[in-house]
N, C-alpha and C positions, 0 to 999 in steps of 0.2 A: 208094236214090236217091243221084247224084250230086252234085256243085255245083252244074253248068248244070242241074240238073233243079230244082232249089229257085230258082234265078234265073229260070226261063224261068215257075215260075210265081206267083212275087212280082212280075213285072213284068205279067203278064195280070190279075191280082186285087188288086194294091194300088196305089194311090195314090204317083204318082211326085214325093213330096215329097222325097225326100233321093236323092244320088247316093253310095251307100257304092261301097267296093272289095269288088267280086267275090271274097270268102271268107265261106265259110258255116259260122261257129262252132254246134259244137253241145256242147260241153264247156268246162269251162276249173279252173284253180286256180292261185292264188297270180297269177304273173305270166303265168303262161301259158295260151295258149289254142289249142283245137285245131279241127279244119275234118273236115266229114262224108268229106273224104274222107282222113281219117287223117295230115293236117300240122298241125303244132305250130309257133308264132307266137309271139312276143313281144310282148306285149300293151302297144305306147308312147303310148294313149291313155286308157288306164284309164277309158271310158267319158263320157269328158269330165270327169274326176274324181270322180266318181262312184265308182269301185273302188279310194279311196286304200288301203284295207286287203288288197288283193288279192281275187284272185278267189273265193267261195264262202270264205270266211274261215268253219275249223270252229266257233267260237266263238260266232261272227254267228248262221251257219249254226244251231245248238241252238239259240239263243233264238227264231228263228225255228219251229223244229219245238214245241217245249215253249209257247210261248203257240197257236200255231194249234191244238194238243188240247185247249186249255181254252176263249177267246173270240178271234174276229177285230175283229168289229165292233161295237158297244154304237149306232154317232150320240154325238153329244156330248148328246142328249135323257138320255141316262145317264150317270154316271160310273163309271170304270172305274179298276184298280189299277195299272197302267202308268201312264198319264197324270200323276200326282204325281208319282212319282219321276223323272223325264222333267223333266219342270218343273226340279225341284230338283236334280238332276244337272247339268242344262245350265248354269243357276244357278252353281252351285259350280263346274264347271269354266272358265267364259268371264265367271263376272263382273258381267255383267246383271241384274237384277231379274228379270225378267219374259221369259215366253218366251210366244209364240203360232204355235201346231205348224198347218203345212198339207201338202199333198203335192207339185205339183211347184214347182220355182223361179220359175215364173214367177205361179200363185199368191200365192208368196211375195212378189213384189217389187209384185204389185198391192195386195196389204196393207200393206205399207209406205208407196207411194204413199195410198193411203184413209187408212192413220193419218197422214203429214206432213200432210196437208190438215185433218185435223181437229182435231189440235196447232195448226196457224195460226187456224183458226176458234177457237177452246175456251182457247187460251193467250196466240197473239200477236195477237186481235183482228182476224184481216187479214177482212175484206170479202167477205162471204158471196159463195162460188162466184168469187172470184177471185184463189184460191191458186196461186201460180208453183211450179215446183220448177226447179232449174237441172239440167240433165243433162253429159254431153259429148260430144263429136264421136265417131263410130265406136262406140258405146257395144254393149254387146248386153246386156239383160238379161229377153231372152224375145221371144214372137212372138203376142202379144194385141193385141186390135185397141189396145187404152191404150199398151201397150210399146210397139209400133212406128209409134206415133204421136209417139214422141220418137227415133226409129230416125234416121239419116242415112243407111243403106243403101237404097240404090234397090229393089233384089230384093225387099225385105222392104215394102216399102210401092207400090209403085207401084199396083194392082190391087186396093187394100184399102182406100182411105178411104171414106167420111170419115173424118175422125182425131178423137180426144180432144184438147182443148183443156187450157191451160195450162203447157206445157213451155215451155224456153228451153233454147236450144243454146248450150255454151260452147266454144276448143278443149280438147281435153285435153292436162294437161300446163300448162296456164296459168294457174295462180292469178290474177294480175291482170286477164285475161277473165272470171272467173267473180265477181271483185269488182265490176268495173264494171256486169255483168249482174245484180247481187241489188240488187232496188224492196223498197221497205215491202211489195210483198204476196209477197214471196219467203216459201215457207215451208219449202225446203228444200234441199240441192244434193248427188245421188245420184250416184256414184261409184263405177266400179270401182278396186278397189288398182293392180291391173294386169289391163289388156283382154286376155282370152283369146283374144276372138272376130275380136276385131279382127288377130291376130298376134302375141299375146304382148307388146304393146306397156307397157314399163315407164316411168312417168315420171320427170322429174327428180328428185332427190334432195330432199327436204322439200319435193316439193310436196303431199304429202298434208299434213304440217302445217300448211304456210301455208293451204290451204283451211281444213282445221278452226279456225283461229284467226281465219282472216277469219268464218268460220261464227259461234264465239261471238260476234266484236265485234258482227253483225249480226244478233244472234236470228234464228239461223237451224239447221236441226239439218243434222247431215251423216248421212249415210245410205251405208253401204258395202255392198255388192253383192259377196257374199263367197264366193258359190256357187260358184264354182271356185277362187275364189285361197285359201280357208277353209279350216279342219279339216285343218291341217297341209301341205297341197302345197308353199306355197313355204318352208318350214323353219322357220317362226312357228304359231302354232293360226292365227292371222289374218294377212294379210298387211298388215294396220293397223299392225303389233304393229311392223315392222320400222321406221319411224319414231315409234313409243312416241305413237303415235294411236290415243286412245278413241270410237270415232263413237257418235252420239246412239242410231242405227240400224242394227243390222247384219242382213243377210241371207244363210241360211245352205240347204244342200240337198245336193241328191248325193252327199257324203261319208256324209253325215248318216245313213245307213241301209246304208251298205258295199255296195250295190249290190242290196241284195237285197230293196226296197222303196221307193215316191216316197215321202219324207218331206222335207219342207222347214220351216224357221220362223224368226221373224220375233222380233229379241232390244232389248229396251231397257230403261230402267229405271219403273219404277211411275208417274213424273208424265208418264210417255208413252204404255206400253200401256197405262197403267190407263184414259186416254181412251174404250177401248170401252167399250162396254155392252152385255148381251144384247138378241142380234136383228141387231145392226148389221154383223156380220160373221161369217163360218163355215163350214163345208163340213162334209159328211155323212162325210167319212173324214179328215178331218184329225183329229188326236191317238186314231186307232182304236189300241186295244190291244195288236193285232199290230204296228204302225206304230212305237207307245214302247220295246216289247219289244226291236224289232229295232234302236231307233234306242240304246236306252239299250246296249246291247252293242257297237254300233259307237263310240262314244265312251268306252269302258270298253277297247277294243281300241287306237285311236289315244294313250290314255296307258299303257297297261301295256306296250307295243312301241315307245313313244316313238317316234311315228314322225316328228313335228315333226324331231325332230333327224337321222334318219335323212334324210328328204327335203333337210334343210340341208349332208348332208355329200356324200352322194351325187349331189345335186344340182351342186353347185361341183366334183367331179369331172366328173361326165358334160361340163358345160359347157367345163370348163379341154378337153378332151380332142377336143372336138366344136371347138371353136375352132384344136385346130392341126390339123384337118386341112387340108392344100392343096388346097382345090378351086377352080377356074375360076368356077364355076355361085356360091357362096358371097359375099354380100355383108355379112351380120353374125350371128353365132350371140349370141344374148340369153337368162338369165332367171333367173328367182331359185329356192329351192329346186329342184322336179322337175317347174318348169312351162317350160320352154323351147323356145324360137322360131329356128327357123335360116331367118334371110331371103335367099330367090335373088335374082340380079341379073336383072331383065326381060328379058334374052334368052336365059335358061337355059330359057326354053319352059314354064313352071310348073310349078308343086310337085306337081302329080297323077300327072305321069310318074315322079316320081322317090316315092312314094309306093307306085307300082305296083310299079317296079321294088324296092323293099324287101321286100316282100311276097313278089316271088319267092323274095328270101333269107331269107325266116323271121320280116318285121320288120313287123308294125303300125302306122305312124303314120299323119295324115290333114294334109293339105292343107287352110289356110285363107288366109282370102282372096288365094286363087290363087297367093302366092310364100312364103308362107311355110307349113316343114311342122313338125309342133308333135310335138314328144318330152314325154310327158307320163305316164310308167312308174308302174303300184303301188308305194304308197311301201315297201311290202315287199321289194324289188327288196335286188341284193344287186350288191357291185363284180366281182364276179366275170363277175356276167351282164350288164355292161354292160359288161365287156373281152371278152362274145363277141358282143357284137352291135357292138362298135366294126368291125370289119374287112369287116360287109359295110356299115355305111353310109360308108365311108370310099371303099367300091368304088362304091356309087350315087352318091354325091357330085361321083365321077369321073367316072361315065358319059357318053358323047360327049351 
């Protein structure tokens, strides 16, 4: 079977939630990935960061095969021999107390949300059932009827309420909006480091401090949303890290399992997560055996390859390099480590065309919100391959 043959019948038999570009990967490794009909792509969106360690990473890859011959699944009704070391790894690598493993990101940030509210009820007294959390504008952190009921995208809520109560919208980017936005029943204010979804949008310089510090003044915890900008992409383990900010809360996934499994979880310290109790939260496959095995080799991967630094230096290449190109269509190439944003000017006709036209020459990236198209390479990735993928995006760039 062909391409068109696998297209013509994913579009008769599935659900027309997502509009991908017309390549039908059926292989891949490291940075590359290949199409059934025998082309080879460079793979500039690593799965939404999700394949910071490359594609099918051998290492990943074993621990996967070696725990699936012995247990997958236990339920947390048993305990299993992954699961602590998992714990304690994640612990000792990022710092946290306490870790609470689920599978995908959006799970992940619904338990976070559940625990800040219960921190306000349990710690800061706020008024049963009228815990605020402050969010921001453009935010994306998943597509549940709860998440996108603090959403400001149209697309994503219009056909979907009623909505979940309690959010407050601030802009992003504005510390002093988000001060005058936090009441006595504020119980928390969730933040991406930098919005992926939104374009890659990075904020001012110490504006994540000054929230964290208006956060303390205000018993209030901060909560960072770290599922893509995390686990090394922008050239930090966290992109907290780059203004030397500890949040109360962070949320982690995608990296978290090198792509070769949903695993997400949810990090703080004991007078935080220890707030649960059994019963009150959980999932039938979160901290499954297979899940820690895989998870505990991806984070054993990201420090023995150093990739943090890798994404930091390769990173500030790609960007310096993407920045001089002369294009017309070009209105700002942005971003930190290996997560960056090259925004069109509105009459360069949107970023899909130019997206497609990449792909002709062998290039993967994707198109978001409509002008901006997001370079976002395994951080295994190497200067070499990024001085051969310079000359044909330099030629799309150009394109009439």
């Amino acid at each position: 079977m062909k391409t068109r043959d696998f297209i013509e019948i994913e579009e008769q038999y599935g659900a027309h939630n997502y509009h991908p570009l017309d390549v039908v990967i059926e292989r891949a490794e490291g940075v590359w990935v290949y199409d059934v009909d025998g082309k080879k792509y460079l793979d500039c969106l690593s799965a939404y960061s999700a394949v910071n360690q490359g594609h099918v990473h051998p290492k990943i890859l074993q621990a996967l095969l070696d725990q699936a011959k012995k247990v997958t699944l236990t339920s947390r009704a048993f305990r299993n021999d992954q699961l602590p070391m998992l714990y304690k790894e994640l612990s000792e690598m990022t710092g946290y107390e306490m870790s609470l493993p689920m599978n995908s990101g959006a799970e992940a940030v619904e338990t976070a949300v559940k625990l800040a509210r219960k921190w306000g009820y349990q710690v800061k007294k706020i008024p049963r059932h009228q815990a605020e959390i402050i969010v921001a504008g453009n935010n994306f952190h998943g597509r549940t009827v709860t998440i996108i009921s603090f959403s400001t995208e149209p697309l994503y809520r219009d056909d979907f309420g009623p909505f979940t109560p309690g959010f407050v919208v601030a802009e992003y980017g504005n510390a002093d909006e988000i001060e005058k936005a936090i009441t006595p029943n504020t119980a928390a204010v969730m933040l991406e480091p930098i919005q992926g979804e939104a374009g890659v949008i990075i904020p001012p310089d110490g504006y994540l401090k000054k929230v964290a510090e208006i956060c303390k003044k205000n018993n209030v915890l901060l909560v960072a949303d770290e599922i893509q900008t995390g686990l090394c992409r922008t050239g930090k383990l966290f992109a907290s890290d780059h203004e030397g900010v500890r949040p109360d809360i962070v949320i982690i996934g995608k990296a978290l399992a090198g792509g070769f499994y949903p695993v997400s979880a949810v990090l703080a310290d004991k007078p935080i997560l220890g707030l649960f109790t059994p019963g009150e939260h959980g999932s039938t496959f979160g901290g499954n055996p297979l899940a820690a095995a895989v998870a505990r080799a991806a984070l054993k991967v990201m420090r023995d390859e150093k990739l943090a630094d890798r994404a930091l230096e390769l990173g500030t290449y790609f960007v310096e390099q993407l920045s001089e190109i002369p294009s017309p269509h070009v209105k700002e190439v942005r971003g930190k480590g290996l997560l960056i944003g090259v925004e069109l000017k509105p009459e360069a006709g949107g970023a899909r065309r130019f997206c497609e036209a990449m792909k002709a020459r062998g290039i993967l990236a994707k198109e978001t919100h409509d002008n901006v198209i997001r370079f976002a390479p395994p951080l295994v990735i190497d200067r070499e391959t990024i001085e051969w993928a310079l000359p044909a995006i330099r030629e799309t760039l150009n394109m009439k």
